[in-house]
N, C-alpha and C positions, 0 to 999 in steps of 0.2 A: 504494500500500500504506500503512495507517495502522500508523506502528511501532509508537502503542501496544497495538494486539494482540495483538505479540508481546514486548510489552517492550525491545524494538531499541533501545539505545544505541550509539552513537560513542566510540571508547575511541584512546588513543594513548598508548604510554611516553614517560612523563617523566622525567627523570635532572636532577641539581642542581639541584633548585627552589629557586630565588631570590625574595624578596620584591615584585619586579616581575611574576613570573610568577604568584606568589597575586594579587597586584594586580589584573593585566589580567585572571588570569580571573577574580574577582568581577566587575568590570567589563562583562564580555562573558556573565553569568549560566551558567557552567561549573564544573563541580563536580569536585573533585580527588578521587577515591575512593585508599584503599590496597588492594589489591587479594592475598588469601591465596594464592590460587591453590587447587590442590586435583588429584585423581586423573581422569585423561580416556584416554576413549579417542580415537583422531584418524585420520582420513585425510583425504583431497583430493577434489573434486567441479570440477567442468569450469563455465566459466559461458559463457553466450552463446546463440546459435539451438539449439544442439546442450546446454545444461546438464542435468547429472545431479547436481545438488543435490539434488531429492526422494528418486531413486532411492537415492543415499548414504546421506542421512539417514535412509532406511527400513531401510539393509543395516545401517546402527550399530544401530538400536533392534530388529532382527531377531537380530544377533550379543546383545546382551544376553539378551533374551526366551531364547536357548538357553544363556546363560553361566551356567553353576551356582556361580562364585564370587560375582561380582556385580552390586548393583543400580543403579538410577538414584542420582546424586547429588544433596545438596540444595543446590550451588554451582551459579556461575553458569555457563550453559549460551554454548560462545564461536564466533563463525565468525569468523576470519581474513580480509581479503582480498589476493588476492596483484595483485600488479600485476608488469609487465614496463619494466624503463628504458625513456624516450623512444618508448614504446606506447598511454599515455594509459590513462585507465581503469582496469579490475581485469578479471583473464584467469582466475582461479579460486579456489579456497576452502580453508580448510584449518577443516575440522569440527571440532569439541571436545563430546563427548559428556561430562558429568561420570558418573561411576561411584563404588562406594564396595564394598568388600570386604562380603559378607553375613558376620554377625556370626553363632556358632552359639548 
């Protein structure tokens, strides 16, 4: 899969960034974003031989299309991965649809 397709970045919270840590990630060509957050709607998608990642991602943008409050948002759109201790890998997803209240 080429992520720039879909815009795919790699994201991780950072907490007391220190000047070593600006450091090495210049160093290592990584960019510190601050990140607003914003209004989402979320559930969970299964990953693996069995994933219902599409299926999900079509049930969020089918609950909006019927949502008379609101629309798509213009933030960033997020998937989570979840991982299991000492399971290796990631076991499932947690969606982030951004949304925004329709203005009258």
């Amino acid at each position: 899969m080429n992520d720039d397709e879909f815009g795919y970045e790699t994201w991780a919270m950072l907490t007391n960034i220190s000047e070593g840590v600006i450091t090495e990630t210049q160093n290592r060509n990584i960019t510190i974003k601050d990140y607003d957050g914003g209004l989402y709607v979320t559930t969970e998608a299964t990953y693996g031989p069995d994933s219902n990642l599409d299926k999900v991602w079509n049930s969020l943008h089918y609950w909006l299309m019927q949502n008379q409050q609101y629309n798509y948002g213009e933030h960033q759109w997020l998937e989570e991965h979840i991982t299991k201790s000492g399971e290796g890998g990631f076991h499932s997803f947690k969606l982030f649809l951004p949304i925004q209240p329709i203005s009258n």
